[in-house]
N, CA, C and O atoms as CSV, one atom per row, in Angstrom:
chain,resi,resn,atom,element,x,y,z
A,1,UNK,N,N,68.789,133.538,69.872
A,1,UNK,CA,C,68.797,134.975,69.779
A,1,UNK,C,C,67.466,135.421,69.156
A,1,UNK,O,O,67.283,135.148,67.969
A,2,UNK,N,N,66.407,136.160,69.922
A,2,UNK,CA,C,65.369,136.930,69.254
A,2,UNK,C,C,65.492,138.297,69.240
A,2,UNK,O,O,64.542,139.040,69.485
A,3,UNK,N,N,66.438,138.626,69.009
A,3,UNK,CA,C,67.112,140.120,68.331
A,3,UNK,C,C,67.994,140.346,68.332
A,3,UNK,O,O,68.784,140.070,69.235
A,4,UNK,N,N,68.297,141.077,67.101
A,4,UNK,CA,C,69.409,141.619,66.317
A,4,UNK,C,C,69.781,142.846,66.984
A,4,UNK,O,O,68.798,143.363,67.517
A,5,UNK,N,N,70.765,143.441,67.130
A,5,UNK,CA,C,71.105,144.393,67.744
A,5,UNK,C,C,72.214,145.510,66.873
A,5,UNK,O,O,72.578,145.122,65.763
A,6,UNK,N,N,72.587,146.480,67.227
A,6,UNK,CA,C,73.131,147.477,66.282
A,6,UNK,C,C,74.680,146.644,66.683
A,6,UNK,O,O,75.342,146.580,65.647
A,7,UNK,N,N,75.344,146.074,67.738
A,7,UNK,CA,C,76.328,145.449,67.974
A,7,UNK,C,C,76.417,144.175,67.571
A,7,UNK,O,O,77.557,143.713,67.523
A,8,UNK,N,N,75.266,143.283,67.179
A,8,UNK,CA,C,75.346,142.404,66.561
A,8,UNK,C,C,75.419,142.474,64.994
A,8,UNK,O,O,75.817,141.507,64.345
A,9,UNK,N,N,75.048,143.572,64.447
A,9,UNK,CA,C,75.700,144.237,63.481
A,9,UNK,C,C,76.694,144.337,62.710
A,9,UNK,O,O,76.952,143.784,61.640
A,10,UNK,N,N,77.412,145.318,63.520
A,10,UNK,CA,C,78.830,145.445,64.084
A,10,UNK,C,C,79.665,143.894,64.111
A,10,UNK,O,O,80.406,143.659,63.156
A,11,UNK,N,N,79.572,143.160,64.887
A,11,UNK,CA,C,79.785,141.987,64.720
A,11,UNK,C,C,80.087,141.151,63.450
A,11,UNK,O,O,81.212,140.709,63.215
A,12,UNK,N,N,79.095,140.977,62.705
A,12,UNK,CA,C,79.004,140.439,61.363
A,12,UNK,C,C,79.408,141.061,60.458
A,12,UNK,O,O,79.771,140.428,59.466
A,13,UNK,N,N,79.503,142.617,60.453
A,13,UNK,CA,C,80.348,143.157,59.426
A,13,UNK,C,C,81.546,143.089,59.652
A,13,UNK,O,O,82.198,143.527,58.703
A,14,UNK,N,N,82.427,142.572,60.873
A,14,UNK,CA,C,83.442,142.937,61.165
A,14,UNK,C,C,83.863,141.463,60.844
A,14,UNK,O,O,85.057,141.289,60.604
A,15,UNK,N,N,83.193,140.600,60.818
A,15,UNK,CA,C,83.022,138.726,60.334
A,15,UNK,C,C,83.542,139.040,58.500
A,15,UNK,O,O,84.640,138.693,58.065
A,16,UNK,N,N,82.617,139.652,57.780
A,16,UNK,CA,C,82.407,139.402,56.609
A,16,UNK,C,C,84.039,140.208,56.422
A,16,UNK,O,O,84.942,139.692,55.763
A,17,UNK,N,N,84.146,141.299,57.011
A,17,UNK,CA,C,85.315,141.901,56.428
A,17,UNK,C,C,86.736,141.242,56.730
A,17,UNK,O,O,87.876,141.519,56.357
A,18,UNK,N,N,86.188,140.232,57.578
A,18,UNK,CA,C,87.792,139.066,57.827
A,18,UNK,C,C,87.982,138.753,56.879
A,18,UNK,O,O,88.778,139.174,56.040
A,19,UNK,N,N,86.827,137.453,56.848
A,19,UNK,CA,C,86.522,136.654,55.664
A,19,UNK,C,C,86.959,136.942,54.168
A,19,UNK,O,O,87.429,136.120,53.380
A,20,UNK,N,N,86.717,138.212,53.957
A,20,UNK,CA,C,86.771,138.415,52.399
A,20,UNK,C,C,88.145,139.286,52.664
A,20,UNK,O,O,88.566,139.922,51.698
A,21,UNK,N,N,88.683,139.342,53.578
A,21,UNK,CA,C,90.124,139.397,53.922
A,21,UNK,C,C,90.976,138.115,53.711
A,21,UNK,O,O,91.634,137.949,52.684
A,22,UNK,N,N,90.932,137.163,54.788
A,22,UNK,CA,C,91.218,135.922,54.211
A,22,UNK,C,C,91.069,135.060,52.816
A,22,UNK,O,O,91.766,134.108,52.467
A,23,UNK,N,N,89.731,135.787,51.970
A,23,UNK,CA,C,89.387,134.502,51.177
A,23,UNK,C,C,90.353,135.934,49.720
A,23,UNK,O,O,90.315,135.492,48.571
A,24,UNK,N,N,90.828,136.899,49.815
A,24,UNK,CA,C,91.049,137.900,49.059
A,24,UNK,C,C,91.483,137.356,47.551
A,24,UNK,O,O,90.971,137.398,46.432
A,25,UNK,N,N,92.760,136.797,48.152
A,25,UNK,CA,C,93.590,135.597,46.666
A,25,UNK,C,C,92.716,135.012,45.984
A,25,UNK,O,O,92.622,135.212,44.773
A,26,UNK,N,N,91.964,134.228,46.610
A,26,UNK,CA,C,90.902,133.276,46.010
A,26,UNK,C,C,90.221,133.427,45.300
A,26,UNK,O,O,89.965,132.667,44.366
A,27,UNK,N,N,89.535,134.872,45.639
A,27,UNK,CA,C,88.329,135.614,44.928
A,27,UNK,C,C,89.521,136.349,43.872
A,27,UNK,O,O,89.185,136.583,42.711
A,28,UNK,N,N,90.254,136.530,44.118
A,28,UNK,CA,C,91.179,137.116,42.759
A,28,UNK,C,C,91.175,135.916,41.103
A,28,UNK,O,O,90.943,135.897,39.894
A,29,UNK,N,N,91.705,134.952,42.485
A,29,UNK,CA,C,92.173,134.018,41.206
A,29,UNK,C,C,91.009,133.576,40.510
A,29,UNK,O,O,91.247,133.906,39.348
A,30,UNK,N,N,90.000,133.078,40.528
A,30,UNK,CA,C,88.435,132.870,40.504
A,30,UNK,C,C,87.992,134.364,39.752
A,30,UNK,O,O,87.631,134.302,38.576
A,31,UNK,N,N,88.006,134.920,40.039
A,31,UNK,CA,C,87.768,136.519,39.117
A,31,UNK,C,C,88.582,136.490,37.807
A,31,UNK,O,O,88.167,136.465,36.648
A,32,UNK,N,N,89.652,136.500,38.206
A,32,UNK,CA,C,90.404,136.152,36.533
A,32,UNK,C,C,89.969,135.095,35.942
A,32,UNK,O,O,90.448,135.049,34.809
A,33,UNK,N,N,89.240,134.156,36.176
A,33,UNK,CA,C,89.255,132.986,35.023
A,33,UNK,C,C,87.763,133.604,34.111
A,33,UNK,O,O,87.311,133.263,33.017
A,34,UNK,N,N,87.376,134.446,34.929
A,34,UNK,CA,C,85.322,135.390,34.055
A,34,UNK,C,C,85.314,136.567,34.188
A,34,UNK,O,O,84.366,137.260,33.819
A,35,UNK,N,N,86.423,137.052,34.772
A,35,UNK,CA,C,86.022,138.529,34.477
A,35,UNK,C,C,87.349,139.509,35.005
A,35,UNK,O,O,88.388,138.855,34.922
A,36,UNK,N,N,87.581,140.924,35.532
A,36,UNK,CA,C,88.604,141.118,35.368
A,36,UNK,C,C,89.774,141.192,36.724
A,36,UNK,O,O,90.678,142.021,36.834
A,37,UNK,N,N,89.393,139.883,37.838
A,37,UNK,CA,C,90.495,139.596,38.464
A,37,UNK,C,C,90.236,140.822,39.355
A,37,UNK,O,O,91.252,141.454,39.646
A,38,UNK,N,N,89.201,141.226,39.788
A,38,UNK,CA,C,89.846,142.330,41.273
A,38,UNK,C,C,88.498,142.106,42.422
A,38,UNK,O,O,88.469,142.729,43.483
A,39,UNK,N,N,87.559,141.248,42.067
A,39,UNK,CA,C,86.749,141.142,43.201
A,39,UNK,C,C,87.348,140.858,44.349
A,39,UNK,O,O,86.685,141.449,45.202
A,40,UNK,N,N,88.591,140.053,45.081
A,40,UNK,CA,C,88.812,140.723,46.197
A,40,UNK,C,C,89.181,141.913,46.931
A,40,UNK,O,O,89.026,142.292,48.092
A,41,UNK,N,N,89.768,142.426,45.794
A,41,UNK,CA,C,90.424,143.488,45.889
A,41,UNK,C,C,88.996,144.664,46.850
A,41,UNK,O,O,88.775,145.065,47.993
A,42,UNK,N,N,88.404,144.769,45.514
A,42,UNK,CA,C,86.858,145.136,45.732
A,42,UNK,C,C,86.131,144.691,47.081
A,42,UNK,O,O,85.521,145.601,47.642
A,43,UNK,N,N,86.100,143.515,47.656
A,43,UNK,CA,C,85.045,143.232,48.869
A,43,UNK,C,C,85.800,143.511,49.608
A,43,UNK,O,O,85.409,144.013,50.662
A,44,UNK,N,N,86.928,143.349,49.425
A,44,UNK,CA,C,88.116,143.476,50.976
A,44,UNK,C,C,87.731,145.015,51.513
A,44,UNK,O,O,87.314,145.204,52.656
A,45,UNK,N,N,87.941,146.179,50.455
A,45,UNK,CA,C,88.109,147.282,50.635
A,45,UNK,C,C,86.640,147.978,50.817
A,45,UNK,O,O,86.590,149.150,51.191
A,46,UNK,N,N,85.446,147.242,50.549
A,46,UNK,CA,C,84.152,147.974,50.088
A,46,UNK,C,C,83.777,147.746,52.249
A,46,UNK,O,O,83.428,148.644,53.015
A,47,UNK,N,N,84.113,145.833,52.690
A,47,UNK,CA,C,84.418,146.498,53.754
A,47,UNK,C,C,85.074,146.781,54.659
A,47,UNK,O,O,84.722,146.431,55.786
A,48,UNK,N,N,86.148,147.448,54.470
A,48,UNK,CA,C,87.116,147.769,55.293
A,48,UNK,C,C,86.322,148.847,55.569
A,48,UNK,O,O,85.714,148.863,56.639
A,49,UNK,N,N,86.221,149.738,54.804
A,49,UNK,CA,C,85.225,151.020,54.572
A,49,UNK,C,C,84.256,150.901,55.310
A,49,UNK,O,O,84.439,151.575,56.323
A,50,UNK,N,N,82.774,150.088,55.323
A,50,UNK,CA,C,82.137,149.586,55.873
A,50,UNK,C,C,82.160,149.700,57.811
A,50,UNK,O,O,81.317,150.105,58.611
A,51,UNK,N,N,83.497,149.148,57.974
A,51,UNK,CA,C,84.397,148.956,59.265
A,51,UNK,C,C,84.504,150.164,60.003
A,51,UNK,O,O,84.061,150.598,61.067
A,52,UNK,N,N,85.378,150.637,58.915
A,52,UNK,CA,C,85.679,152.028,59.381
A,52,UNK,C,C,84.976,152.958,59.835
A,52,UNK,O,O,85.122,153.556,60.901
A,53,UNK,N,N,83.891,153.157,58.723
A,53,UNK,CA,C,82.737,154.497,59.016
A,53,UNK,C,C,81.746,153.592,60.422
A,53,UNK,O,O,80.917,154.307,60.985
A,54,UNK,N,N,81.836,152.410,60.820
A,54,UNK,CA,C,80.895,152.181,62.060
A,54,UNK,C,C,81.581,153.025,63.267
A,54,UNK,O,O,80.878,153.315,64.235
A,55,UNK,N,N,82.817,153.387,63.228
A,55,UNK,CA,C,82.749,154.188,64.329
A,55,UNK,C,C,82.227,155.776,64.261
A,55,UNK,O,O,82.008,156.543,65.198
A,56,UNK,N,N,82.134,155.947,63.158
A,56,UNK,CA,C,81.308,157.069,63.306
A,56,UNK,C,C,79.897,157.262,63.473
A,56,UNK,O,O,79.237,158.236,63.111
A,57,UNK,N,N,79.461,156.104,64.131
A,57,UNK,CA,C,78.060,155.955,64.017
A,57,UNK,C,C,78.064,155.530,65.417
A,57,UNK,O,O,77.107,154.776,65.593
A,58,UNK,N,N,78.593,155.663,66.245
A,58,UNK,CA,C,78.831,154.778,67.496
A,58,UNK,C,C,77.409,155.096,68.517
A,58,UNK,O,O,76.754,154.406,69.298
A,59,UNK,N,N,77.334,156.614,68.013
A,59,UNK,CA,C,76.180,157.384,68.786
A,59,UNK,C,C,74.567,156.951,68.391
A,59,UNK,O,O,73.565,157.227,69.051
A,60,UNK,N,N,74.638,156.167,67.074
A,60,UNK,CA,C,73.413,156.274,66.619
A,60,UNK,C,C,72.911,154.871,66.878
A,60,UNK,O,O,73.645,153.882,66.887
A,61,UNK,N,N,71.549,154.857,67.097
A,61,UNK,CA,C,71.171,153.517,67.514
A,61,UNK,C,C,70.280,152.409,66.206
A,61,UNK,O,O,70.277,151.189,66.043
A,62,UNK,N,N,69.613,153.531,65.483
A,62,UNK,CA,C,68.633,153.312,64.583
A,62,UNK,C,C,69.679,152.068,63.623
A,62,UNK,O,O,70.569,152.350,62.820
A,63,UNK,N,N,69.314,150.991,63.944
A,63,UNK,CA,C,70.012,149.798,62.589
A,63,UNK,C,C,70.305,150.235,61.275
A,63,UNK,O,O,71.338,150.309,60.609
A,64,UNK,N,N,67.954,150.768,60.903
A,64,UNK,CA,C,68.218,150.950,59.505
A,64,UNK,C,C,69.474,151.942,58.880
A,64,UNK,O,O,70.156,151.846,57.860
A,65,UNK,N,N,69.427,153.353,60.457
A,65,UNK,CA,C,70.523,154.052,59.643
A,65,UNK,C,C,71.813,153.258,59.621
A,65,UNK,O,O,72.318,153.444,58.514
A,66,UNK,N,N,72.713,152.302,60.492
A,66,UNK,CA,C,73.645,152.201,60.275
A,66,UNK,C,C,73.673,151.566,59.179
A,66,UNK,O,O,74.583,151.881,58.413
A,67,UNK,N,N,72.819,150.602,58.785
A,67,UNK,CA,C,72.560,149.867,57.666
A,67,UNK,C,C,73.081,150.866,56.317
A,67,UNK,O,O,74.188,150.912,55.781
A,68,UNK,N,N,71.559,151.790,55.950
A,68,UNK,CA,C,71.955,152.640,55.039
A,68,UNK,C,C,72.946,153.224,54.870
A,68,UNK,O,O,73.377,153.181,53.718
A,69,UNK,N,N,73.974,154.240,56.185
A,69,UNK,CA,C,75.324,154.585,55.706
A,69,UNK,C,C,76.137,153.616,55.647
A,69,UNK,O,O,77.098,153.811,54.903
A,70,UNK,N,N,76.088,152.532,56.227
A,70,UNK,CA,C,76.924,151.079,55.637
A,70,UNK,C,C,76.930,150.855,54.005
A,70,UNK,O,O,77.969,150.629,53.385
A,71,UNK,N,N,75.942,150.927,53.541
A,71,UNK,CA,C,76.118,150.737,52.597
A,71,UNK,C,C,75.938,151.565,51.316
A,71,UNK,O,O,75.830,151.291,50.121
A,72,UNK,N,N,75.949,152.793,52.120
A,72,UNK,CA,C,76.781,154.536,51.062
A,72,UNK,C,C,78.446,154.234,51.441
A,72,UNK,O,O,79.165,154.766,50.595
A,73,UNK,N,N,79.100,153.620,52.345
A,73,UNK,CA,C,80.507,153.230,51.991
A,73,UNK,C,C,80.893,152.639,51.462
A,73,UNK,O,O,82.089,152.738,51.190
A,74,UNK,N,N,80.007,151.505,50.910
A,74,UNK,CA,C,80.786,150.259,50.243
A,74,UNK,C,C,80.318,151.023,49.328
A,74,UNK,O,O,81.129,150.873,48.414
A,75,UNK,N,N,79.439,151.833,48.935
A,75,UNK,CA,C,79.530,152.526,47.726
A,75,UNK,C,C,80.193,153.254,47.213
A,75,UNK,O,O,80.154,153.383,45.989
A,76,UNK,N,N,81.049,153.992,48.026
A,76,UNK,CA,C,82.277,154.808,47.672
A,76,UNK,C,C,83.272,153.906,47.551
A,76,UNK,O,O,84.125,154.179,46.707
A,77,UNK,N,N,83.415,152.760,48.251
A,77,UNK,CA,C,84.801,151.956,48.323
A,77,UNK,C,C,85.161,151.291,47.500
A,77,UNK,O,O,86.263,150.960,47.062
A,78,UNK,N,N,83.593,150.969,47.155
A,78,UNK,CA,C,84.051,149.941,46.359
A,78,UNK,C,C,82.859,150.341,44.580
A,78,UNK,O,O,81.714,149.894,44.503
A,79,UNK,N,N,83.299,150.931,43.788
A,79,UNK,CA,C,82.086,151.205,43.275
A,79,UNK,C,C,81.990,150.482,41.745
A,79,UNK,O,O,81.462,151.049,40.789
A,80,UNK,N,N,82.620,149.067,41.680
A,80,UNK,CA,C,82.376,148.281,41.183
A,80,UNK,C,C,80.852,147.728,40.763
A,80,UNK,O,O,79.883,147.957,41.487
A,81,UNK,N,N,80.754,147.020,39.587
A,81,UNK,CA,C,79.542,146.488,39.655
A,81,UNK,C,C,78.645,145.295,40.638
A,81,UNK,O,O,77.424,145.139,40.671
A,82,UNK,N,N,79.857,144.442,41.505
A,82,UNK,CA,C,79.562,143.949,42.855
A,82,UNK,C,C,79.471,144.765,43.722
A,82,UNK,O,O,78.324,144.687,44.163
A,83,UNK,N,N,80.322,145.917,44.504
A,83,UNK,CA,C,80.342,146.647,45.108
A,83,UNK,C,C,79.142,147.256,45.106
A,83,UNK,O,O,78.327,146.933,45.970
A,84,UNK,N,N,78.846,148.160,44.220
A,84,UNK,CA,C,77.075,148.738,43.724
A,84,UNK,C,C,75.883,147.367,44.309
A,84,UNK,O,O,75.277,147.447,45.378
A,85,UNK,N,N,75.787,146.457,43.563
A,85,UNK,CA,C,75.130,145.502,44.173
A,85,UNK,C,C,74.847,144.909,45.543
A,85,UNK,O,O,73.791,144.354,45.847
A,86,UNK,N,N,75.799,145.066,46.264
A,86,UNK,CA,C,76.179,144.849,47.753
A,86,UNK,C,C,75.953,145.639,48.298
A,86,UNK,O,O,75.610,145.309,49.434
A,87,UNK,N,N,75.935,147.213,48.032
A,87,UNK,CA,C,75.798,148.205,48.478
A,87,UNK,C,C,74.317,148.666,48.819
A,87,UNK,O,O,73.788,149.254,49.763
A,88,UNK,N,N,73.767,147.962,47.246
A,88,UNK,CA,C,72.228,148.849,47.166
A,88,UNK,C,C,71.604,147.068,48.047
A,88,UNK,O,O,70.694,147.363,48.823
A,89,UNK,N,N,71.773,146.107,48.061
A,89,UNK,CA,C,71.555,144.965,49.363
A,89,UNK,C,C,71.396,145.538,50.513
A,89,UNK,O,O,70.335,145.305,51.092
A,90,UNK,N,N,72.370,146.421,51.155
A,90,UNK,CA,C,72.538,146.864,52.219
A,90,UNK,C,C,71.924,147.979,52.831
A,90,UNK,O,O,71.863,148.106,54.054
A,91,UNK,N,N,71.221,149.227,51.584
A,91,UNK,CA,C,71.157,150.305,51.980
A,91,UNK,C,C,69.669,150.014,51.643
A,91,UNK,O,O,68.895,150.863,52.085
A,92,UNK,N,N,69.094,148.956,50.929
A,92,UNK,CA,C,67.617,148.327,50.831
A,92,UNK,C,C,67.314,147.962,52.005
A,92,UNK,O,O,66.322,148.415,52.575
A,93,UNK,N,N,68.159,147.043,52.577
A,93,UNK,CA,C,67.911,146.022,54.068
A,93,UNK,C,C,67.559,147.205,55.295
A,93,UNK,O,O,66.780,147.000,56.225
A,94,UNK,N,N,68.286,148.418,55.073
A,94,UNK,CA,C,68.537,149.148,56.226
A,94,UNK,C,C,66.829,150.172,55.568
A,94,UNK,O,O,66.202,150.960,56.276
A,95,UNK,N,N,66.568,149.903,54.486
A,95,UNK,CA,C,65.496,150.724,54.670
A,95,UNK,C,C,64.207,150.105,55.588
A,95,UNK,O,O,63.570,150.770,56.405
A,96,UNK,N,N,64.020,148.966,55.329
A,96,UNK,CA,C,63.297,148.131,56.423
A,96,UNK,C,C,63.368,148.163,57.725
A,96,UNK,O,O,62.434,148.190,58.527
A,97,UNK,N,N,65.071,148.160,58.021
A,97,UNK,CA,C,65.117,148.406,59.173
A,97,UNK,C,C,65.065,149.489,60.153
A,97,UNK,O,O,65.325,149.302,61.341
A,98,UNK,N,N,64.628,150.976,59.511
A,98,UNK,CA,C,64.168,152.481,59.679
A,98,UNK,C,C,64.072,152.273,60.849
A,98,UNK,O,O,63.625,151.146,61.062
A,99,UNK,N,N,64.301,152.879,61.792
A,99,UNK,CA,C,63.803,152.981,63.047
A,99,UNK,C,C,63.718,152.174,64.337
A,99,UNK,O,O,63.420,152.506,65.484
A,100,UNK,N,N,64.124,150.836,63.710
A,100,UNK,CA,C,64.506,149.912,64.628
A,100,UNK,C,C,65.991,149.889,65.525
A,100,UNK,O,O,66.977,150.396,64.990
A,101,UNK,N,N,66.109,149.307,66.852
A,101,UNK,CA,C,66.756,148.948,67.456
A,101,UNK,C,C,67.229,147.749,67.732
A,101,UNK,O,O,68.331,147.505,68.223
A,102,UNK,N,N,66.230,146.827,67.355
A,102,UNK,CA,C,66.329,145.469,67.396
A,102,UNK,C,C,65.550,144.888,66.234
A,102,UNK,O,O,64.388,145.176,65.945
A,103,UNK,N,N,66.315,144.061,65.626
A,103,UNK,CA,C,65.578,143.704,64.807
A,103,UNK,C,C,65.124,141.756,64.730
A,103,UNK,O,O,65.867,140.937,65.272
A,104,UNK,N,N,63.908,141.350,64.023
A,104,UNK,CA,C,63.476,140.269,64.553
A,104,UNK,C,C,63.468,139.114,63.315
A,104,UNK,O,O,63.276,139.522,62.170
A,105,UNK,N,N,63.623,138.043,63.492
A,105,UNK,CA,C,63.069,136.919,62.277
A,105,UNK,C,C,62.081,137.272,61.079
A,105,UNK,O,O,61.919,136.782,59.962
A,106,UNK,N,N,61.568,138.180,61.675
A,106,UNK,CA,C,60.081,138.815,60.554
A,106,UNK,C,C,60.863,139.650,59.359
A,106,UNK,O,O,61.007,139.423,58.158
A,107,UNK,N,N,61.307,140.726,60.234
A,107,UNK,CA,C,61.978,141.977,60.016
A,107,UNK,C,C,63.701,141.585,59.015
A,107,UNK,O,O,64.371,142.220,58.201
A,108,UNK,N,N,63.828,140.116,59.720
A,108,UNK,CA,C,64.788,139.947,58.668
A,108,UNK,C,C,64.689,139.108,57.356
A,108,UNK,O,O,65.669,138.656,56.765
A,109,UNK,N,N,63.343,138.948,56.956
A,109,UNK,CA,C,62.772,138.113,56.176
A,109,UNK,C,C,62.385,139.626,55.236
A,109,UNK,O,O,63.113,139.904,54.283
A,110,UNK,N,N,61.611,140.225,55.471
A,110,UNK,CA,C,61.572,141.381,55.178
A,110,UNK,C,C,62.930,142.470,54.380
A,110,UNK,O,O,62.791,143.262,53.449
A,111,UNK,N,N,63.967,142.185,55.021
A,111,UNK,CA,C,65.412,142.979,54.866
A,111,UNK,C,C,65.909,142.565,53.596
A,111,UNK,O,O,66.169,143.325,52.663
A,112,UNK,N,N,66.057,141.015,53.606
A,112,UNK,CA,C,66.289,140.212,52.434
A,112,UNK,C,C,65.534,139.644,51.454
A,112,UNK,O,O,65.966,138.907,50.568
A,113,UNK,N,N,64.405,139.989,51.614
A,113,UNK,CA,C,63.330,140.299,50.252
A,113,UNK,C,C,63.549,141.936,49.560
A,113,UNK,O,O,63.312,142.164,48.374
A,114,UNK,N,N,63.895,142.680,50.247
A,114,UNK,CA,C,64.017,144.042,50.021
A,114,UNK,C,C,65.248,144.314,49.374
A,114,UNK,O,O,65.327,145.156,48.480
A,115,UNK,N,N,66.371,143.542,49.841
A,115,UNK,CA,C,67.715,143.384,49.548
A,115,UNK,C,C,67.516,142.531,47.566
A,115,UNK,O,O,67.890,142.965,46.476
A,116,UNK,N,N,67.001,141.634,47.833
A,116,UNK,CA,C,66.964,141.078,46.507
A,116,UNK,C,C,66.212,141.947,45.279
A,116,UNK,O,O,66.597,142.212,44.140
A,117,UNK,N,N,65.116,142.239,45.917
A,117,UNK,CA,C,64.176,143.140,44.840
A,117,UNK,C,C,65.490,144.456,44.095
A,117,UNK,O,O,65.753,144.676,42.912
A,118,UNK,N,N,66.143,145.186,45.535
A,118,UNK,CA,C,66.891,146.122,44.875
A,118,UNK,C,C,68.180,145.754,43.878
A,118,UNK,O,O,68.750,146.596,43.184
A,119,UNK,N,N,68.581,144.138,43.946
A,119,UNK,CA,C,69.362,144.042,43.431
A,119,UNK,C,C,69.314,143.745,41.692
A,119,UNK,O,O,70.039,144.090,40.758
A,120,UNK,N,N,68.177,142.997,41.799
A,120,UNK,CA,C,67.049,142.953,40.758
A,120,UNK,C,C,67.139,144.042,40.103
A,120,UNK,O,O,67.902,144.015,39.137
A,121,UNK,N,N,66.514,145.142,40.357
A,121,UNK,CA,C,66.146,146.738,39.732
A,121,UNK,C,C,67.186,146.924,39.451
A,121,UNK,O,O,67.319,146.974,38.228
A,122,UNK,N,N,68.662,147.158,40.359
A,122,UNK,CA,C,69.843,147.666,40.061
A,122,UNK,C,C,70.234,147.265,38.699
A,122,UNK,O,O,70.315,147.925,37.663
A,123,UNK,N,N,70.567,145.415,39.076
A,123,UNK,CA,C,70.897,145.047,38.038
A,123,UNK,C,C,70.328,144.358,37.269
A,123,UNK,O,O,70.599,143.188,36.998
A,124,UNK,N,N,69.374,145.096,36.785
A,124,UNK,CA,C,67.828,144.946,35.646
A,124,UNK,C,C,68.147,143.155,34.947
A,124,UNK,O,O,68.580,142.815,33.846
A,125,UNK,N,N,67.767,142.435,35.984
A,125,UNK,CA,C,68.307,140.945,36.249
A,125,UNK,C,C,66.672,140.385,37.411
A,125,UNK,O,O,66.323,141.035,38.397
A,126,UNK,N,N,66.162,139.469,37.060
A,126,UNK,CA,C,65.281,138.748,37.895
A,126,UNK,C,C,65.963,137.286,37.816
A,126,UNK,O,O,66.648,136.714,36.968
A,127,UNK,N,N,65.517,136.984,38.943
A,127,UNK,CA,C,65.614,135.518,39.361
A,127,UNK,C,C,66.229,134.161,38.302
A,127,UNK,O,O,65.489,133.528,37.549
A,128,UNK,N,N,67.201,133.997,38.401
A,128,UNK,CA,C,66.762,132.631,37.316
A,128,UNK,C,C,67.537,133.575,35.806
A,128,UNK,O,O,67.694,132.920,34.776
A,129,UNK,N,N,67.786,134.457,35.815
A,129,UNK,CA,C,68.764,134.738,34.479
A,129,UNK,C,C,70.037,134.735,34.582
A,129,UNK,O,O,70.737,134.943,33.591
């Protein structure tokens, strides 16, 4: 595959929101032993949300935007301190991806350097702490 597509997208969010559907218990029980027991609760719902608002975007082609309102939902959904983190990942990645339709190996090297830096700033945290 040498491009990403707004349906391949679509795709993988609709992957991750199984996943953290399926893995929900897990991430519960694992949450209670460090902290306070609702991160599945939290990813399940940040994207269900996620899920949901892509059909309102059905018309739009631009990645970065679906990107960015992708991840103004998990910001409402989920507005946890993971949730926030995941969110500002997402709505960083989609700033890179501005204007694109397809996006490439470069462009996604780019997304996830952008994604980390914001998570960094967010959570006034670098590398390695």
């Amino acid at each position: 595959m040498d491009c990403i597509e707004k349906k391949d997208i679509i795709g993988i969010f609709n992957e991750i929101k199984r996943e953290f559907s399926e893995q929900k218990e897990e991430l519960l029980r694992l949450d209670s032993a460090i902290g306070d027991g609702d991160l599945g609760l939290t990813m399940e719902a940040g994207f269900v949300k996620i899920c949901e608002n892509l059909s309102n975007l059905e018309s739009e082609s631009d990645i970065g935007i679906v990107l960015k309102k992708s991840g103004f939902a998990m910001a409402a959904a989920a507005p946890s301190t993971m949730g926030t983190l995941i969110a500002t990942a997402i709505i960083k990645s989609g700033d890179v991806a501005k204007g694109k339709t397809c996006i490439n190996k470069q462009d996604i090297q780019s997304m996830i350097k952008s994604a980390i830096e914001g998570i960094e700033q967010r959570g006034k945290a670098k590398r390695g702490e």
